[in-house]
Structure formats: C-alpha cells, structure tokens
KEVOBA-181544 format. One record per atom (N, C-alpha, C): residue number from 1; atom name; x, z, y. Coordinates in Angstrom, 2 decimals, always signed. Layout:
residues N
@seq=NUM; atom=CA; x=X; z=Z; y=Y
...
end
This chain:
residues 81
@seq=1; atom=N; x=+0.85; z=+0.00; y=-1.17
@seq=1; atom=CA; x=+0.00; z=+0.00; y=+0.00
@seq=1; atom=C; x=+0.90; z=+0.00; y=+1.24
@seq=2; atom=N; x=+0.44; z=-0.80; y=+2.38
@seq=2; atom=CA; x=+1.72; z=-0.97; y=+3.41
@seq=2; atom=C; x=+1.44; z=-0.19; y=+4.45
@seq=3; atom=N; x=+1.36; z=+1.51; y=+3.81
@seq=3; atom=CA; x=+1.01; z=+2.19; y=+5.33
@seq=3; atom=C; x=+1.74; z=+3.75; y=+4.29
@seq=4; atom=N; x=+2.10; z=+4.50; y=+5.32
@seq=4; atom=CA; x=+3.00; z=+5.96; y=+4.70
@seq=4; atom=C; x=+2.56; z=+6.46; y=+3.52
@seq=5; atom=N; x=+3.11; z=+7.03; y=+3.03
@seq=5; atom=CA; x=+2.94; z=+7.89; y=+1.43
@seq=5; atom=C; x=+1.67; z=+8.87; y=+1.86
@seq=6; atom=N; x=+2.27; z=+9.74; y=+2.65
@seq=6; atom=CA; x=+1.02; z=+10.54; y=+3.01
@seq=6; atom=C; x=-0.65; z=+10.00; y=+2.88
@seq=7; atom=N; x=-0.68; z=+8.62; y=+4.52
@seq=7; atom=CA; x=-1.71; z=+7.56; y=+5.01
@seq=7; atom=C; x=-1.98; z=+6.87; y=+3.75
@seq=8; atom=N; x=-1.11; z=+6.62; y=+2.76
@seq=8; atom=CA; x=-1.70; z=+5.70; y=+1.99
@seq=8; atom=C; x=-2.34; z=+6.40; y=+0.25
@seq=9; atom=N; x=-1.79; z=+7.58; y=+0.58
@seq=9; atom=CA; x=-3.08; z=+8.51; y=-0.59
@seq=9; atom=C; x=-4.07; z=+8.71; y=-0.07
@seq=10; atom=N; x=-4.24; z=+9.32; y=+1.02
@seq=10; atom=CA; x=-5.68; z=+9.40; y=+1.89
@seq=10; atom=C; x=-6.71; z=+8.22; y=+1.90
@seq=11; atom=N; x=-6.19; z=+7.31; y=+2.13
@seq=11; atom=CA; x=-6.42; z=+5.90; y=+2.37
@seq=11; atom=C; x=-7.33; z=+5.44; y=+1.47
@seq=12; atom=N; x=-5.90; z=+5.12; y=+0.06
@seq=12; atom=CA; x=-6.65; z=+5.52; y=-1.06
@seq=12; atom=C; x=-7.56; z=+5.98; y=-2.02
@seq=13; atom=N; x=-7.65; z=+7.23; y=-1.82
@seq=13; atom=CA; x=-9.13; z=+8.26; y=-1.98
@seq=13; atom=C; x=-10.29; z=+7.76; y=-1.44
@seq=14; atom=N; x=-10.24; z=+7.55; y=+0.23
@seq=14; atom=CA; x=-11.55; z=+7.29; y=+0.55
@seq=14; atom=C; x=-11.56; z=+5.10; y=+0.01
@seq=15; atom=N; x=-10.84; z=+4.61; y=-0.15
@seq=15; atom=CA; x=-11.04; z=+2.93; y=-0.36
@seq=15; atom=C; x=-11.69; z=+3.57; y=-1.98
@seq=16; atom=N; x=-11.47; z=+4.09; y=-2.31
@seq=16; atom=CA; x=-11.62; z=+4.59; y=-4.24
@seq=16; atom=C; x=-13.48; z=+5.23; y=-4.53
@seq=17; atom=N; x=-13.71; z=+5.27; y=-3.01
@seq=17; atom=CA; x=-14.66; z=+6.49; y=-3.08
@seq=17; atom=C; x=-16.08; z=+5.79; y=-4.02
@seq=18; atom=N; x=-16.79; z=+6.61; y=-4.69
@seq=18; atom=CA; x=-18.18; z=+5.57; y=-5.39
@seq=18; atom=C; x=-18.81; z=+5.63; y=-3.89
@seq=19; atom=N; x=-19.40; z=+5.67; y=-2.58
@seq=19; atom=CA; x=-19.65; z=+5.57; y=-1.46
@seq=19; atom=C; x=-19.11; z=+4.87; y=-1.03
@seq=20; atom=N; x=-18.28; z=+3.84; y=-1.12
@seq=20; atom=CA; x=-17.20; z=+2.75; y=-0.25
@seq=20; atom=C; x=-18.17; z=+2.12; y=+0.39
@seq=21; atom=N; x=-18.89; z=+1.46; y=-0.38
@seq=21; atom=CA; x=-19.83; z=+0.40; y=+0.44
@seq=21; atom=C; x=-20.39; z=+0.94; y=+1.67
@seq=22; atom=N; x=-20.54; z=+2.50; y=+1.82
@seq=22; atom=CA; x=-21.54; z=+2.70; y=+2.85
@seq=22; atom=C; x=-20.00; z=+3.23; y=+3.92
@seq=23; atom=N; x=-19.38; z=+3.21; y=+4.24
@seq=23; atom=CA; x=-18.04; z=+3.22; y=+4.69
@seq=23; atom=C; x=-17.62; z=+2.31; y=+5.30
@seq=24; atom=N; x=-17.10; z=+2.65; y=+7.18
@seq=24; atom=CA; x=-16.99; z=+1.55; y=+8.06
@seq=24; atom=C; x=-15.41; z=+1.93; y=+8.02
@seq=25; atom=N; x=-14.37; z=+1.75; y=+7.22
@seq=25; atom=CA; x=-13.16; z=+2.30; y=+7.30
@seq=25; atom=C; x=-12.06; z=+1.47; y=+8.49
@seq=26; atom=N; x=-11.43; z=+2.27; y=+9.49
@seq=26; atom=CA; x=-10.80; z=+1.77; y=+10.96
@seq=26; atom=C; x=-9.32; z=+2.46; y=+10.58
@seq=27; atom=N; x=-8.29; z=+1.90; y=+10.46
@seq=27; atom=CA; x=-7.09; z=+2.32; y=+10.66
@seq=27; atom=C; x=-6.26; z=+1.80; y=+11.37
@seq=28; atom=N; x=-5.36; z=+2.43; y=+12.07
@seq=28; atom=CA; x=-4.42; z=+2.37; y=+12.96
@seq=28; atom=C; x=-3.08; z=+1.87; y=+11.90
@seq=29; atom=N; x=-2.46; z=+0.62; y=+12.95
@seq=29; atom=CA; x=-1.13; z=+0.29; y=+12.18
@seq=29; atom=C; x=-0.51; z=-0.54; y=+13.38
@seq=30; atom=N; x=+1.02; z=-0.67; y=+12.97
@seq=30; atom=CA; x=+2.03; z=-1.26; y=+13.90
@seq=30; atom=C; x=+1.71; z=-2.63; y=+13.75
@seq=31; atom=N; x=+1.99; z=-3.15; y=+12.78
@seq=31; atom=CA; x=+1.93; z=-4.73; y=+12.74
@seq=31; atom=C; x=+0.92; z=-5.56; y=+12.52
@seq=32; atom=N; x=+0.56; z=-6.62; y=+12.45
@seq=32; atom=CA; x=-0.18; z=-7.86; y=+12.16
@seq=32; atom=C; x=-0.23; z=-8.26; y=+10.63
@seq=33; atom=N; x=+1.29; z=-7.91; y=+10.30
@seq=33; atom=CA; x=+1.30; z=-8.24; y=+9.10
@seq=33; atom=C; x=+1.27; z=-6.91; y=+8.23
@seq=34; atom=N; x=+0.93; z=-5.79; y=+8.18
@seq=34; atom=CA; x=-0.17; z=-4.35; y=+7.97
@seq=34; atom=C; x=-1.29; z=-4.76; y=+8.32
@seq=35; atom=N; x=-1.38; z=-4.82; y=+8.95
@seq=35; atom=CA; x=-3.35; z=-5.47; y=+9.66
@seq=35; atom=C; x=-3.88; z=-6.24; y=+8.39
@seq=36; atom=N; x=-3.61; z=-7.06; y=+8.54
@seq=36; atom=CA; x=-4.06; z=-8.63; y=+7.74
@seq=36; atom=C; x=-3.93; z=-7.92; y=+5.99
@seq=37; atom=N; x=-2.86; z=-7.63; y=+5.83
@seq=37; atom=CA; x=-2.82; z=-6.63; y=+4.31
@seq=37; atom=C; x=-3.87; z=-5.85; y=+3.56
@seq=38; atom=N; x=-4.43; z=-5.10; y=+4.79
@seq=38; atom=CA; x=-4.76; z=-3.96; y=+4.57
@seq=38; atom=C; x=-6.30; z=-4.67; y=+4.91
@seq=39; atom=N; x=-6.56; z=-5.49; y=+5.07
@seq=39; atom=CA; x=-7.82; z=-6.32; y=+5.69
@seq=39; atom=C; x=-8.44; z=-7.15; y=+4.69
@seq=40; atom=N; x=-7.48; z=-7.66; y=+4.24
@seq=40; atom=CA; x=-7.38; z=-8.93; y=+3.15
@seq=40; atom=C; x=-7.45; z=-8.09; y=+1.57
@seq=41; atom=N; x=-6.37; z=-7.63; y=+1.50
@seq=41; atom=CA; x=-6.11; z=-7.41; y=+0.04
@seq=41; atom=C; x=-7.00; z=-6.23; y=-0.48
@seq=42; atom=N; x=-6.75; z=-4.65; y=+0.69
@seq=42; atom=CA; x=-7.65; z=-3.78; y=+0.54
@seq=42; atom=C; x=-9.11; z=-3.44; y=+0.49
@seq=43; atom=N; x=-9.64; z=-4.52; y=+1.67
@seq=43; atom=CA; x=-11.04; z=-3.96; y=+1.73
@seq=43; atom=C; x=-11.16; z=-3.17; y=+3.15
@seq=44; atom=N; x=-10.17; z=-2.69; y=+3.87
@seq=44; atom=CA; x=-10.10; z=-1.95; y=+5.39
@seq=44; atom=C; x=-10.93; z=-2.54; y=+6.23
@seq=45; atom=N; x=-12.11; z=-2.40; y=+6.87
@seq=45; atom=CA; x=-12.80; z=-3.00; y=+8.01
@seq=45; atom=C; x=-12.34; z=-3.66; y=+9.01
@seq=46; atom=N; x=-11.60; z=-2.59; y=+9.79
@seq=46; atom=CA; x=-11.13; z=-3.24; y=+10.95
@seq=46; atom=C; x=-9.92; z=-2.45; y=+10.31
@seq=47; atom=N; x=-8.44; z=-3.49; y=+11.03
@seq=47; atom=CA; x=-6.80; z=-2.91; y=+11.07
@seq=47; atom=C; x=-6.52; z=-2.87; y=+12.64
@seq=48; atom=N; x=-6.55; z=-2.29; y=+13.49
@seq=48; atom=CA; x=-5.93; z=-2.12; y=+14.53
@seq=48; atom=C; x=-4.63; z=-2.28; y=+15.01
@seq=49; atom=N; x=-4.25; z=-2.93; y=+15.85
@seq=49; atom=CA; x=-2.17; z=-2.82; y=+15.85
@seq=49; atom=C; x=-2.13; z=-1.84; y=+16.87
@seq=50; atom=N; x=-1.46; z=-1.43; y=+16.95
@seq=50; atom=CA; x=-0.95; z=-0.63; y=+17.88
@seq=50; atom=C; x=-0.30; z=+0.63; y=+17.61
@seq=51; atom=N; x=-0.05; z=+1.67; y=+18.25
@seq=51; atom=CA; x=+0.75; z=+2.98; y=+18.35
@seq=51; atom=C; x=-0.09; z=+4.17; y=+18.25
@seq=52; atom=N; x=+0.71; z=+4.87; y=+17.86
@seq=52; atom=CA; x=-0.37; z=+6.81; y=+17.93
@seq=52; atom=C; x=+0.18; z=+7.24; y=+18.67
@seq=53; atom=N; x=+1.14; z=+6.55; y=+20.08
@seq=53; atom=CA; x=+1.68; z=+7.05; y=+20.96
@seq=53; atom=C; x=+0.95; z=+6.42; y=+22.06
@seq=54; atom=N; x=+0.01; z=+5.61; y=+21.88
@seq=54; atom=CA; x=-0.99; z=+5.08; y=+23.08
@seq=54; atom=C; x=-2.45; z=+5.67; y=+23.16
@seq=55; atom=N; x=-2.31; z=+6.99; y=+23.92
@seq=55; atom=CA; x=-3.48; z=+7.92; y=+24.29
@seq=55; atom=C; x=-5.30; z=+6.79; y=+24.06
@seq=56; atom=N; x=-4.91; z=+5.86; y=+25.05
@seq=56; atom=CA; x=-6.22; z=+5.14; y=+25.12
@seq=56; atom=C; x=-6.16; z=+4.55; y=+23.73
@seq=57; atom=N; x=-5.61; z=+3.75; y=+23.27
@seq=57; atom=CA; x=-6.15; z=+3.63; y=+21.71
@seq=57; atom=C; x=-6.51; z=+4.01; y=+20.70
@seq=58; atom=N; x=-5.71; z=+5.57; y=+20.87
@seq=58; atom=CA; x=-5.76; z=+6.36; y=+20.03
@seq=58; atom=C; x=-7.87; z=+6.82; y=+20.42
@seq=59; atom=N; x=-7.47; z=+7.11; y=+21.66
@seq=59; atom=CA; x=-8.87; z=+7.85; y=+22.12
@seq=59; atom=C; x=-10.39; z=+7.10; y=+21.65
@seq=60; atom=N; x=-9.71; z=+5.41; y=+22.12
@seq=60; atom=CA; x=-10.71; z=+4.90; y=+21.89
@seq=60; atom=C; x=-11.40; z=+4.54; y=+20.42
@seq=61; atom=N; x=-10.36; z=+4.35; y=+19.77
@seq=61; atom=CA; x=-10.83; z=+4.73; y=+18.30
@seq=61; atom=C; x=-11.42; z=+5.80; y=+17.95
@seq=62; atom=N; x=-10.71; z=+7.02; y=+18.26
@seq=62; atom=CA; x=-11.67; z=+8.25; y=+17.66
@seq=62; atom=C; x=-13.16; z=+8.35; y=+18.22
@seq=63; atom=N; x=-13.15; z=+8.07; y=+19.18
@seq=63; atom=CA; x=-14.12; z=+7.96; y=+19.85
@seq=63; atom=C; x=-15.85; z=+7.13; y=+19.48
@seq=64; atom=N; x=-14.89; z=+6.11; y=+18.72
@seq=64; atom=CA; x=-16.38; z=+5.35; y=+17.64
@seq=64; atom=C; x=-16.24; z=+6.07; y=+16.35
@seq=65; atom=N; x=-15.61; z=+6.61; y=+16.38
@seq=65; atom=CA; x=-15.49; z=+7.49; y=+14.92
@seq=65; atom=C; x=-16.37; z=+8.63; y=+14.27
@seq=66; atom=N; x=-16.91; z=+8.63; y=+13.55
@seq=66; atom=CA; x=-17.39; z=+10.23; y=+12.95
@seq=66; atom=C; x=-16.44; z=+11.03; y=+12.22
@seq=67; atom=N; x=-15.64; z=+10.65; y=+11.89
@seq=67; atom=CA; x=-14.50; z=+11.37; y=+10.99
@seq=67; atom=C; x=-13.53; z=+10.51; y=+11.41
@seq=68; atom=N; x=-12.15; z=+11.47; y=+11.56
@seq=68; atom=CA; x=-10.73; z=+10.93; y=+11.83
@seq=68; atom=C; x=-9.60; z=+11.76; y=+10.69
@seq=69; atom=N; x=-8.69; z=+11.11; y=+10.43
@seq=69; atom=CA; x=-7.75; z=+11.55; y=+9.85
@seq=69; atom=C; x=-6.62; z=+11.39; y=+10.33
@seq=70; atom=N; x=-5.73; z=+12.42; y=+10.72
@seq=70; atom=CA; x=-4.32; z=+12.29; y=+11.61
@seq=70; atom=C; x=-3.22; z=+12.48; y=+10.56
@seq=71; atom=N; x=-2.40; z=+11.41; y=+9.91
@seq=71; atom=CA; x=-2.02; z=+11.53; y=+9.14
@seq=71; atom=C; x=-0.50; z=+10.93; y=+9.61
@seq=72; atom=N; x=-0.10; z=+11.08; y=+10.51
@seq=72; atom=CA; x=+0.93; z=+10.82; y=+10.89
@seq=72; atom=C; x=+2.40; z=+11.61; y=+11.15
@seq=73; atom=N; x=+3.37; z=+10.99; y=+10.44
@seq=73; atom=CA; x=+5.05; z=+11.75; y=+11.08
@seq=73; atom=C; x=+5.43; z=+11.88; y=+11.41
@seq=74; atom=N; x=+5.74; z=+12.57; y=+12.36
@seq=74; atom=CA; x=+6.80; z=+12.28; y=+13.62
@seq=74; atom=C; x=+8.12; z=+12.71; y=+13.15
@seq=75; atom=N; x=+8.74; z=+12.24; y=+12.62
@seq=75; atom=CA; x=+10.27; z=+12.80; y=+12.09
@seq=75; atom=C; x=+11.41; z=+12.73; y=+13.17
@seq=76; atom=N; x=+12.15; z=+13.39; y=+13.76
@seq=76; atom=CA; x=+12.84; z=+12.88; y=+14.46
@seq=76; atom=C; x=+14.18; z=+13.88; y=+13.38
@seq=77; atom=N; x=+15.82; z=+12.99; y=+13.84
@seq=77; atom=CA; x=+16.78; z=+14.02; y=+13.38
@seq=77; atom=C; x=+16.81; z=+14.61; y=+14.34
@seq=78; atom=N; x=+17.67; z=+15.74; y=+13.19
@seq=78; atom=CA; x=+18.14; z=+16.87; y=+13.98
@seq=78; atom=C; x=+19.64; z=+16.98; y=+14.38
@seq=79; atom=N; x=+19.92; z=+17.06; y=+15.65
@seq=79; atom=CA; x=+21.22; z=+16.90; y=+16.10
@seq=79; atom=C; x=+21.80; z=+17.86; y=+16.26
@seq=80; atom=N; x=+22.95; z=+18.13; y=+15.35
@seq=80; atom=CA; x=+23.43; z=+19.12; y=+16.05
@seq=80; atom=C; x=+24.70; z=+18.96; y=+17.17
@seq=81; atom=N; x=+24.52; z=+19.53; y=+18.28
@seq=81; atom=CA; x=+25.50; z=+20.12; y=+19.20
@seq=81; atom=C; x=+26.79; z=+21.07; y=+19.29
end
C-alpha cells in the first residue's frame, strides 16, 4: 500500500470493512502518483495531494469529514551538540 505502515493498517481496516460500500473514504497524500494508486487500485474516493503541514487543507478536509484519523510522523533526528 503506498502510504506509511502506521496510515496503511488503518487504511486497511476501514477499505476491509463489511460497511465499505456505505463509506466516503478521503485521504491525504504527497503525490499524484499515491493519489491515482490509492484511487485506482484501492477503492479510496477521493486522494488529495498535498501536505499535513498546510493548515487550510488540512482544515478543509476535516471539515467535510465525520471521522478523521491523524495518523501521521513527524520524525525528525536527533542532533546532538
């Protein structure tokens, strides 16, 4: 699945669900070519491109949403000094 280990068990579960059909599923992703993947091969409604670092997209998605899932990493290293 072309979205994080975490995002893509979650993902998973609900694409798996016996309720799928009644399921408008919206996910957030970087690329076009995630989009189209996850559109095409999966079954995902809409694929969105964009960032979870862009407030208004982020907003505006949750916003048509009844349920959200924040399933995201922020890993940064750790430097030491």
């Amino acid at each position: 699945m072309p979205v994080g280990f975490v995002g893509g068990a979650v993902l998973a579960q609900i694409l798996e669900h016996p309720k799928r059909s009644e399921l408008d599923v919206t996910i957030l992703v970087r690329s076009a070519e995630k989009a189209k993947t996850l559109e095409t091969k999966f079954g995902v409604n809409k694929a969105v491109i964009g960032s979870n670092t862009d407030l208004k997209v982020v907003e505006g998605l949750a916003s048509e949403a009844d349920i959200t899932f924040n399933v995201v990493c922020i890993c940064r290293p750790i430097v030491q000094t």
